[in-house]
N, C-alpha and C positions, 0 to 999 in steps of 0.2 A: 862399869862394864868390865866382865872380865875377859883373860886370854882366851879363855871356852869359846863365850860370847861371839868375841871375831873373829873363831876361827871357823865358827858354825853361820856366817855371815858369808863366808867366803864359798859356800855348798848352794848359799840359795840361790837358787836362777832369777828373779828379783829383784836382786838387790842391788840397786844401782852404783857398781862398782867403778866403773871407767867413764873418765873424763872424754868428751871431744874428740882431743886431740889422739889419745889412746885407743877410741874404738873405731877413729878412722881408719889410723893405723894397723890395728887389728885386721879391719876389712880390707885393706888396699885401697882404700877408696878416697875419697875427699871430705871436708867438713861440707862440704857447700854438698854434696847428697848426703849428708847426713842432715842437715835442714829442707834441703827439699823432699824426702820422707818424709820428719816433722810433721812439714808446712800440707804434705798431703791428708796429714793425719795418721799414716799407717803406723808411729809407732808417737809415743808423748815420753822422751826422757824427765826425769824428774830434774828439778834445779835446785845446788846447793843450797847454800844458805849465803851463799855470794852471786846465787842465778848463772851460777856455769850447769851446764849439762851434763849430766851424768847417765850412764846406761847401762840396763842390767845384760845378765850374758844373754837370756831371754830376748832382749830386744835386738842385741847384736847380731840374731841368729836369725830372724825376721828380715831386718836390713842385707843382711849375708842373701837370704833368699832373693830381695827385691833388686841387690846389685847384679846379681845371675840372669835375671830377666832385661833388664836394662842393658846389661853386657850384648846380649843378646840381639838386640835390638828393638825391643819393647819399650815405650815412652813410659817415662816414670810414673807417670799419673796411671797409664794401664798396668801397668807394674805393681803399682802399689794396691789397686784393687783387685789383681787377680792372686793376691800374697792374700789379701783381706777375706777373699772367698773360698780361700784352701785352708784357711783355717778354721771359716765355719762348716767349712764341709768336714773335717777334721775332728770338730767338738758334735756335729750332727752323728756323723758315724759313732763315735764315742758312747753317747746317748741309748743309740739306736741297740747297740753292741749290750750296753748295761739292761734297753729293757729287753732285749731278748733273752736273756741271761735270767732273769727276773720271773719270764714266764714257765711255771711248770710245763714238762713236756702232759701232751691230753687234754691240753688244756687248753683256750682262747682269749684272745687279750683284749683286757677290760673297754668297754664300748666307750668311744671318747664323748 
């Protein structure tokens, strides 16, 4: 691996860079909700190669959202799937965005 290598590691949103203990930290938050996320599914850190957990800034920013609702007073479990549904409304717009984009104007879009 070269010094390139990690330094172009440290740009991907992905890549599971922070431990636990550090993206609790990061979030203000506790390790015990960063398992009950986990445990709800909303986010799956990957695990070393010693089974600690590790988290990309990606996911950190997920859990950032679901701690805002929770803070709130949102129960985590609603929390975590109203995190779950903004982001597929997120990727639907996204979509929708690119086929509209796609369709010449005059034109009408392909019959499904």
């Amino acid at each position: 691996m070269t010094a390139d290598d990690s330094f172009s590691r440290l740009e991907d949103d992905d890549y599971p860079a922070y431990t636990m203990g550090r993206a609790a930290e990061m979030l203000n938050t506790t390790q015990g909700f960063l398992r009950a996320i986990g445990e709800a599914r909303l986010i799956t850190p990957l695990r070393s190669a010693g089974g600690h957990r590790r988290y990309s800034r990606y996911q950190l920013r997920i859990a950032a959202r679901a701690r805002e609702l929770v803070d709130g007073g949102t129960p985590i479990e609603a929390a975590c799937r109203i995190v779950i549904l903004e982001d597929q409304l997120e990727e639907a717009q996204r979509i929708n965005a690119e086929h509209h984009r796609d369709i010449k104007p005059g034109t009408t879009a392909p019959a499904a």
